[in-house]
C-alpha positions, -999 to 999 in steps of 0.1 A, spaced: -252 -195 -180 -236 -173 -150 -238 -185 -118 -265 -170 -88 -235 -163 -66 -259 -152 -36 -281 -185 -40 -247 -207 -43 -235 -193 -10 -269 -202 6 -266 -237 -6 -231 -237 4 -239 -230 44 -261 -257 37 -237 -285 32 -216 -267 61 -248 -269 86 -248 -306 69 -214 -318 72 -193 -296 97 -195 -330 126 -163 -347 134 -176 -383 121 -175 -369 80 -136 -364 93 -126 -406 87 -139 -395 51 -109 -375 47 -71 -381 49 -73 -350 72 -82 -376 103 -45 -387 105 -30 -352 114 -65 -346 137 -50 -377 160 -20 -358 174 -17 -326 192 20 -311 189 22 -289 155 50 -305 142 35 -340 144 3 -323 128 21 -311 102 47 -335 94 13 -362 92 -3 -337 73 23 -337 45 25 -378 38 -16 -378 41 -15 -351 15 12 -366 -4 -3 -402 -5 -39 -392 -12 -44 -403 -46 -68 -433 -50 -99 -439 -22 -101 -429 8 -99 -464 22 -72 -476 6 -52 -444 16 -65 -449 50 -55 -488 51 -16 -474 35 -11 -449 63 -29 -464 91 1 -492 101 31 -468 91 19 -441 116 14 -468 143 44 -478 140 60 -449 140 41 -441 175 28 -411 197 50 -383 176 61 -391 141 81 -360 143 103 -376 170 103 -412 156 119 -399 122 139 -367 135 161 -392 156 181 -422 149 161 -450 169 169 -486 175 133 -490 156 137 -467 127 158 -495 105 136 -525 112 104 -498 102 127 -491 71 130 -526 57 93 -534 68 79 -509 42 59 -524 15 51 -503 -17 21 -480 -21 7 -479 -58 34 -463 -81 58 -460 -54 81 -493 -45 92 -503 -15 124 -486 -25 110 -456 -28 97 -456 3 128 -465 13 147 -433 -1 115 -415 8 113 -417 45 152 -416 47 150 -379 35 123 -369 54 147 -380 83 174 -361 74 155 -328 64 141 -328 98 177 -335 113 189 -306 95 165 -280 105 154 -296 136 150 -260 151 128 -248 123 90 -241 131 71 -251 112 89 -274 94 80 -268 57 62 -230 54 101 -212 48 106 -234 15 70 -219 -4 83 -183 12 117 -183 -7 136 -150 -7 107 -129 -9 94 -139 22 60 -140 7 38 -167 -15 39 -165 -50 17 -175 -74 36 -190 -101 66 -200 -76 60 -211 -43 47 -245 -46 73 -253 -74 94 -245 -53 87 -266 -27 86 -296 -50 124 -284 -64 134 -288 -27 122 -322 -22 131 -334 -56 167 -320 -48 169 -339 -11 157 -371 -21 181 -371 -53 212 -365 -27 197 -395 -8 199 -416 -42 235 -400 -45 224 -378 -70 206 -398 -88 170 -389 -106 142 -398 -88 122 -430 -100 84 -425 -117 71 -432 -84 93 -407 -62 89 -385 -92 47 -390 -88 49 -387 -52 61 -351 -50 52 -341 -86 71 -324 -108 78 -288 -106 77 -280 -134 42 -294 -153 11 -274 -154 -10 -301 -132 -30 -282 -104 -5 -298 -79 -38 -309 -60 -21 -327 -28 4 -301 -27 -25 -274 -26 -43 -297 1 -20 -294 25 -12 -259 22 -53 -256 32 -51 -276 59 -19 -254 72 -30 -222 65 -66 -220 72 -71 -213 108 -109 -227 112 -126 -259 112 -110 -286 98 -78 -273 93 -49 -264 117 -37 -228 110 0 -237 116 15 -212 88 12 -175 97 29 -159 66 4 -173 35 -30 -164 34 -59 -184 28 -70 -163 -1 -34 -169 -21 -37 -204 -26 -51 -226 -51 -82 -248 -47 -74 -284 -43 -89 -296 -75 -92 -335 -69 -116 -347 -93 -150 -341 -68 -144 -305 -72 -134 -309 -107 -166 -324 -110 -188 -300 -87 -170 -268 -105 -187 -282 -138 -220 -293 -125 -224 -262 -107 -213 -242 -140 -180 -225 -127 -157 -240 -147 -160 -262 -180 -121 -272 -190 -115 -306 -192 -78 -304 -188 -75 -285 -156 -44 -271 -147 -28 -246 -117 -41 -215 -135 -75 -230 -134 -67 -238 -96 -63 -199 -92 -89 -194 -112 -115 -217 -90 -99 -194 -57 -108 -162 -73 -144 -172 -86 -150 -189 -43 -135 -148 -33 -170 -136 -48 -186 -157 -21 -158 -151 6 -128 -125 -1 -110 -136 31 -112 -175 31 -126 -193 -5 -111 -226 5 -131 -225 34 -159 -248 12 -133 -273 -1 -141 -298 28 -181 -295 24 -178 -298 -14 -157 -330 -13 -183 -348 12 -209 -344 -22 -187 -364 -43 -173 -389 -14 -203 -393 6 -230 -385 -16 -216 -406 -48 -220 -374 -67 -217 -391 -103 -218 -358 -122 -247 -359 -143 -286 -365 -131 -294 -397 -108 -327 -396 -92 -313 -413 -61 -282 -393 -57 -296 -360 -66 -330 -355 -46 -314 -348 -14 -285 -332 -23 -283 -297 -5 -269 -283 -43 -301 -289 -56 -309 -253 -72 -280 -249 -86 -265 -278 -97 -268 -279 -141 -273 -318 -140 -309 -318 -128 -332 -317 -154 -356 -287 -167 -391 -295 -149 -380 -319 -120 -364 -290 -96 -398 -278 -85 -415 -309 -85 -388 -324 -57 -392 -290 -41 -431 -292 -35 
């Protein structure tokens, strides 16, 4: 069955018209950068929210929430220099899911020094997807990213390889996965409208993949973009090209709004009377069955 790309993108505006109010922001990990105002705070929170969002929202939210207290008004300048606090914040770390407090540990250690090292660099991150092209590449720049962070935290370890949990943390460069957080908070960076931030100038909202957490894994299913089971980068791509039928300049721009079905909506994937008579996809969504689409219509 193809998709009624005209009647998606009028269902779409719906969920913006729906969702596009600050309060559906404490759904999202993105309400940790929103709290700060200087861009290198914004997007040095923006990377551990993105990094660390795996699992619920809340217990993301209940992870995060203390460490970025303590590290106070600008995380930037809490890590970048050596404070009589930084050590005591250190040993207070507790682990997060796969990662141990060691990890942690070597994690937030590195992040120091990269930011010592290139203290003068703004922004902080966007040179290391560029690499000597200058320019984002498909099958390279996020790898490379990871490569750099896999090769700092090993120095801190004294060259050591990184544990399954650092190793989880940044993912590894080299797998097919769709590098989901990774992708997340290159949208948040490089799209310049609501929610995001718009802090990277060189990459383009229309290079990147789609952040396929498993809502829009879900919705791309339901919806009848995509049917893979195994999703990987390619299919990342794949989900940016099919959103460029809908909006050449910026597909991610209905990543947000799609989420809020799955987080906020309890989207469960297949037909629930409950879940799916108000949802604003209703039309276009495959779960709902033959016969019942007009009747909650009328």
């Amino acid at each position: 069955m193809s998709v009624d790309v005209n009647l998606l993108k009028e269902k779409l505006e719906n969920l913006i018209v729906r969702y596009q109010n600050i309060a559906y922001l404490e759904t999202d990990p993105i309400c940790f950068p929103k709290a700060y105002k200087n861009p290198k705070d914004i997007e040095l929170v923006s990377l551990l929210s993105c990094l660390f969002a795996y699992g619920n929202v809340k217990n993301i939210q209940n992870f995060l929430r203390p460490i970025l207290q303590k590290m106070g008004p600008s995380p930037y300048q809490f890590l970048k220099e050596e404070t009589q606090t930084f050590r005591p914040f250190l040993e207070g770390l507790s682990g997060y899911r796969f990662q141990t407090r060691e990890d942690l540990y070597a994690f937030f250690l590195t992040l120091q020094r990269i930011l010592q090292k290139h203290r003068n660099e703004t922004p902080l991150f966007e040179s290391y997807f560029l690499g000597g092209s200058g320019r984002f590449q498909k099958n390279e720049s996020i790898q490379n990213f990871q490569k750099f962070l896999e090769t700092e935290i090993s120095v801190t370890l004294g060259n050591k390889p990184l544990s399954y949990g650092l190793q989880f943390l940044i993912g590894k460069w080299s797998s097919k996965s769709p590098k989901k957080r990774i992708s997340l908070f290159l949208r948040w960076m490089v799209r310049e409208s609501y929610p995001d931030f718009g802090l990277y100038k060189k990459i383009k909202a229309n290079e990147i993949p789609y952040p396929m957490d498993v809502h829009i894994q879900k919705l791309s299913k339901v919806l009848g973009i995509q049917k893979q089971r195994n999703i990987q980068l390619n299919d990342a791509y794949s989900l940016t090209e099919f959103f460029k039928k809908i909006n050449p300049e910026d597909p991610l721009l209905y990543d947000f709004y799609l989420t809020r079905v799955g987080i906020i909506n309890k989207c469960k994937g297949s037909y629930v009377s409950d879940i799916c008579k108000d949802c604003e996809l209703r039309g276009v969504c495959l779960v709902v069955p033959r016969g019942i689409e007009p009747r909650l219509q009328g």
